[in-house]
C-alpha positions in Angstrom: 0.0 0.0 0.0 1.4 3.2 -0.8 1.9 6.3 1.9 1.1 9.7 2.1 3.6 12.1 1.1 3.6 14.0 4.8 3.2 12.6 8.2 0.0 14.8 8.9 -2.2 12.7 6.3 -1.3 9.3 7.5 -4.6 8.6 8.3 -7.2 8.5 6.1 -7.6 9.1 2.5 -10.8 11.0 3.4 -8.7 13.3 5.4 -7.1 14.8 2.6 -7.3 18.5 2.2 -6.7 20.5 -1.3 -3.7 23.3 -1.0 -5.3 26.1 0.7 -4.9 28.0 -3.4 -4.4 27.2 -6.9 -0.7 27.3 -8.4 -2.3 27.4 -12.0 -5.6 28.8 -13.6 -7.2 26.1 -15.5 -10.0 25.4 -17.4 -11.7 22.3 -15.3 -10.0 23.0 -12.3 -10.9 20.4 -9.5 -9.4 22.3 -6.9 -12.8 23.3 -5.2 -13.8 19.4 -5.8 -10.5 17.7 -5.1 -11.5 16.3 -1.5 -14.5 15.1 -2.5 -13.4 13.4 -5.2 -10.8 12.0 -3.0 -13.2 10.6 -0.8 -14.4 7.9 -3.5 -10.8 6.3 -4.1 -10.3 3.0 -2.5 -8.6 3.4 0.9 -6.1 0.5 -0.1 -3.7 1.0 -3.5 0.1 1.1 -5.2 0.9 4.4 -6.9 -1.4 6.7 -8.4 -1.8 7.6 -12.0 -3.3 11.1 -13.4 -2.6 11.1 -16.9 -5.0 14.2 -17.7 -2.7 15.9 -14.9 -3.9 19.5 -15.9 -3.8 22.1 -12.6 -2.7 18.6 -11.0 -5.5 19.9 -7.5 -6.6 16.1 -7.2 -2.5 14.9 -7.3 -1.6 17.6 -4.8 -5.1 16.9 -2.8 -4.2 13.0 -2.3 -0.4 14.0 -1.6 0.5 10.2 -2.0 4.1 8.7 -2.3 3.9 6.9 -4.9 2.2 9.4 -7.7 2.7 9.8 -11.7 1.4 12.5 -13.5 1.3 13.0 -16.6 0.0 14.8 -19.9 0.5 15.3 -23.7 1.0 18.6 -23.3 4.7 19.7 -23.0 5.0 22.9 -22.1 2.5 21.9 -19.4 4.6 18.9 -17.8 7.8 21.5 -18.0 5.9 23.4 -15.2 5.6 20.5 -13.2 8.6 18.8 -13.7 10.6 22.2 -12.6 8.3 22.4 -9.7 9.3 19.1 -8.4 13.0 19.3 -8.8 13.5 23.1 -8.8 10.9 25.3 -6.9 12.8 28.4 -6.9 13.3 28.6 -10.8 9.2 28.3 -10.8 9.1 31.6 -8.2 12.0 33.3 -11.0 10.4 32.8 -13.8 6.9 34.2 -12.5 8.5 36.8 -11.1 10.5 37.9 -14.8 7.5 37.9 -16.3 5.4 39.4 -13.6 8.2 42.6 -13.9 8.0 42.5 -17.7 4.1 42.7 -17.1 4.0 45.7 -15.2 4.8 48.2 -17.5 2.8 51.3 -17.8 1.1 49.7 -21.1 0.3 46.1 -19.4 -1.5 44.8 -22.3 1.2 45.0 -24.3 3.7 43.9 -21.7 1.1 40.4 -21.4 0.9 39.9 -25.4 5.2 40.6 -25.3 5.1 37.4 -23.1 2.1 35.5 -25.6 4.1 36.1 -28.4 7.4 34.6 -27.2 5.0 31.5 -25.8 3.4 31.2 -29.6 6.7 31.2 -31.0 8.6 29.2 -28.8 5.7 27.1 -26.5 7.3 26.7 -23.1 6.3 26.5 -19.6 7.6 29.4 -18.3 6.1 31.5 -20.2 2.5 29.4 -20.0 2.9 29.8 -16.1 2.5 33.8 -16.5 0.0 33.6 -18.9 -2.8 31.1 -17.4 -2.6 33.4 -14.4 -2.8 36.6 -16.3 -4.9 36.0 -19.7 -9.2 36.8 -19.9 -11.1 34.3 -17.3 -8.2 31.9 -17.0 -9.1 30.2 -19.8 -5.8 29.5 -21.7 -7.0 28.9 -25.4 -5.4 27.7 -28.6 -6.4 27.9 -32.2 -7.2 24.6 -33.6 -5.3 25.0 -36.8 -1.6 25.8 -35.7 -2.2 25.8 -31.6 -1.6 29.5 -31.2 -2.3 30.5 -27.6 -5.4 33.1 -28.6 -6.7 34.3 -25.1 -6.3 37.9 -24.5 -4.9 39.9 -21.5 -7.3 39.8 -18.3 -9.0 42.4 -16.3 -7.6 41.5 -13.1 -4.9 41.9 -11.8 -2.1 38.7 -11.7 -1.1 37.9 -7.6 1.9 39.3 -6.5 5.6 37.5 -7.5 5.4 37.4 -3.2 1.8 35.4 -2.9 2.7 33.4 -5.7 6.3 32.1 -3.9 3.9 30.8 -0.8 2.1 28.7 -3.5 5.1 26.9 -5.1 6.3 26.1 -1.7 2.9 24.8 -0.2 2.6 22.5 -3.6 6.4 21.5 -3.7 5.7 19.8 -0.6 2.7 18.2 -1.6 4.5 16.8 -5.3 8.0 17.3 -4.5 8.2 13.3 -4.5 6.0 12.9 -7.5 7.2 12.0 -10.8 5.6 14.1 -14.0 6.3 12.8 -17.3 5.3 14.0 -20.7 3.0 11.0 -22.0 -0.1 10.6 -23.8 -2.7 9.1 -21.6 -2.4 5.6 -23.4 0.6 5.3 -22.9 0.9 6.5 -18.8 -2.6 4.3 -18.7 0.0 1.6 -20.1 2.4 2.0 -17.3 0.1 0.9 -14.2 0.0 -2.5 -12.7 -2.2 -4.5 -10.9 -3.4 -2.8 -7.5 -2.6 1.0 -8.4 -5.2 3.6 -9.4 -5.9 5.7 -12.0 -8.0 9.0 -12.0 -8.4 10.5 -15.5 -10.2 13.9 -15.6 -10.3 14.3 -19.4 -11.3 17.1 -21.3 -14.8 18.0 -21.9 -16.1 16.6 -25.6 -18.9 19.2 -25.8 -17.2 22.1 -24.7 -13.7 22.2 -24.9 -13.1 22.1 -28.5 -10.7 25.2 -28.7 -8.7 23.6 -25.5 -5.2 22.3 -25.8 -5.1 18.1 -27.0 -9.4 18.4 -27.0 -9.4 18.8 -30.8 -8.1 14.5 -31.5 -9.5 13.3 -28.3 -11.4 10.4 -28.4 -13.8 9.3 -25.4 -14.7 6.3 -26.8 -10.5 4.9 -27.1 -10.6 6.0 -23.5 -13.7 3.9 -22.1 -11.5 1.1 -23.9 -8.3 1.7 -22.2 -10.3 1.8 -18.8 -11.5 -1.6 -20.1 -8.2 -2.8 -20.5 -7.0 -1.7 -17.0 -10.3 -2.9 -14.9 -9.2 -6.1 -16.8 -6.3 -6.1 -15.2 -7.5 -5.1 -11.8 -6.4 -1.7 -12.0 -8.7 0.7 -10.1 -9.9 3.8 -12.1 -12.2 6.5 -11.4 -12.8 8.8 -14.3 -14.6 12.2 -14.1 -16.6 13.3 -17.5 -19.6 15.5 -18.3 -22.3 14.8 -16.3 -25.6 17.1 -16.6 -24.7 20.0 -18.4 -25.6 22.1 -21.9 -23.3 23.2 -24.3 -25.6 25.4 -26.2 -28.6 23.3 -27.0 -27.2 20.1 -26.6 -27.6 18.2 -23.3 -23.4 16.4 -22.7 -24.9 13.4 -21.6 -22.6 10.8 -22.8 -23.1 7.0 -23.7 -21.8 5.1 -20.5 -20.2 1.5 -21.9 -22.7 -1.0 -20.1 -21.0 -2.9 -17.2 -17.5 -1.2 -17.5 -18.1 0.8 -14.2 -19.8 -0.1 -11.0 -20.7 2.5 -9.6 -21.0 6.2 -10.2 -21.8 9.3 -7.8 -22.0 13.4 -9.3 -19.6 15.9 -8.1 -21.2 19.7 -8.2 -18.8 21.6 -9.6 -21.0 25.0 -10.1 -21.4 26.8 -13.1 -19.5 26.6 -16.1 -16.2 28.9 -16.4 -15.8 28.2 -20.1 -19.4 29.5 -20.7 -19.1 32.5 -18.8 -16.2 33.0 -20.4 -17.6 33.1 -24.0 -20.6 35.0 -22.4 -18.5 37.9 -20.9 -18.7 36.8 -17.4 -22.6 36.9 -16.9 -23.8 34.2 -15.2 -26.0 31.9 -16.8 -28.4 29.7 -14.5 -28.8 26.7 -16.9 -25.1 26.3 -17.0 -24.7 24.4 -13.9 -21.8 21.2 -14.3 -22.2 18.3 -12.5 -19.2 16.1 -13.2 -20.2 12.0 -13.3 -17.4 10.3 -11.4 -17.7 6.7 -12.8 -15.5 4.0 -11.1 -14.5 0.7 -11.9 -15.0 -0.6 -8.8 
């Protein structure tokens, strides 16, 4: 059975607590949701899998020993990966950026930092701009995956608040090993006994999102297949009750592949209120099916 990362958690996996705030700003976040979700994994496992690691709330929530995180996305896992091995590089190249930002023209100084991203993807400069872009909703265009999302209206936290945050989630990943995989192949890595959470993204709408443009749900209810097969635990998190426009995201469960299944609230939808100009829109509540294999 694997451990928890620090001696305060040793307990229970219901005791798990999410960092008190988010390192990134990402579309899907389960940082508000991570405990909960928590709560449904099996008390008794191996190492942990999250190959759709994304703000990485529910790895950092669980804070287990024995964790791999993963994603398609480079730039992304570079974020991570420096994280875990190099904390105060993270807290330099925020603070670079945050300086370059605060010009007396501060949308230029943001779309300075976009355009060396577009022509160069890399994490440092993704790190600035998920916290700083419109809504936090980092977007790309789905013919050449230029990062389209223009300069927010707020204002980004301070290069001081945001060194508190790298060092309350190094000590939560610090042991954790973040590699650059598709989620086949990280899927492909666990072994009999370890668990899997995969929060993919959302088929209905998340089309202009990083990696959302090829993804297939139905490949992915057949890897889960695979690894329930070979008594891997997996709990996945996909689009419960929700619109996207005037389409209802209820998706086509594969019959008998999970056992059981609960929904997570997860309030209204950021991505919509982000294409609506921030109004709030009553019908766009998300409740996110967690399905689980066991």
């Amino acid at each position: 059975m694997g451990k928890y990362l620090f001696k305060e958690l040793e307990v229970s996996l219901r005791a798990s607590e999410p960092p008190k705030r988010q390192l990134l700003k990402w579309i899907g976040n389960k940082h508000r949701f991570a405990q909960e979700i928590v709560s449904y994994f099996p008390s008794d496992f191996n190492t942990y899998y999250e190959p759709f690691l994304g703000s990485g709330a529910v790895l950092a929530t669980l804070a287990w020993e024995k964790s791999v995180g993963s994603d398609i996305f480079l730039p992304l896992i570079d974020i991570w990966q420096t994280l875990a091995k190099a904390p105060d590089m993270i807290k330099k190249w925020y603070l670079q950026r945050w300086k370059a930002y605060c010009t007396e023209n501060r949308k230029e100084g943001y779309e300075k930092i976009k355009a060396s991203y577009n022509k160069n993807p890399n994490g440092a400069d993704l790190l600035f701009l998920c916290r700083s872009c419109y809504g936090g909703v980092v977007r790309f265009r789905k013919m050449d995956g230029y990062m389209s999302t223009p300069c927010g209206i707020h204002e980004p936290i301070s290069p001081e608040a945001f060194s508190k945050r790298v060092d309350e989630w190094y000590v939560r990943v610090k042991r954790a090993e973040f590699v650059h995989l598709d989620y086949q192949q990280a899927m492909g890595r666990a072994q009999p006994g370890d668990l899997i959470y995969c929060d993919p993204p959302y088929k209905d709408t998340q089309p202009i999102l990083y990696g959302a443009q090829s993804f297939s749900i139905k490949r992915l209810f057949e890897v889960v297949a695979e690894c329930k097969k070979k008594g891997i635990y997996v709990a996945l998190s996909i689009d419960g009750s929700k619109r996207s426009g005037k389409i209802e995201c209820n998706l086509p469960i594969p019959k008998g592949l999970f056992e059981r299944e609960a929904f997570v609230n997860c309030g209204r939808s950021m991505l919509k209120r982000f294409q609506m100009n921030g109004r709030t829109l009553e019908k766009e509540v998300v409740h996110d099916r967690l399905l689980l294999t066991y």
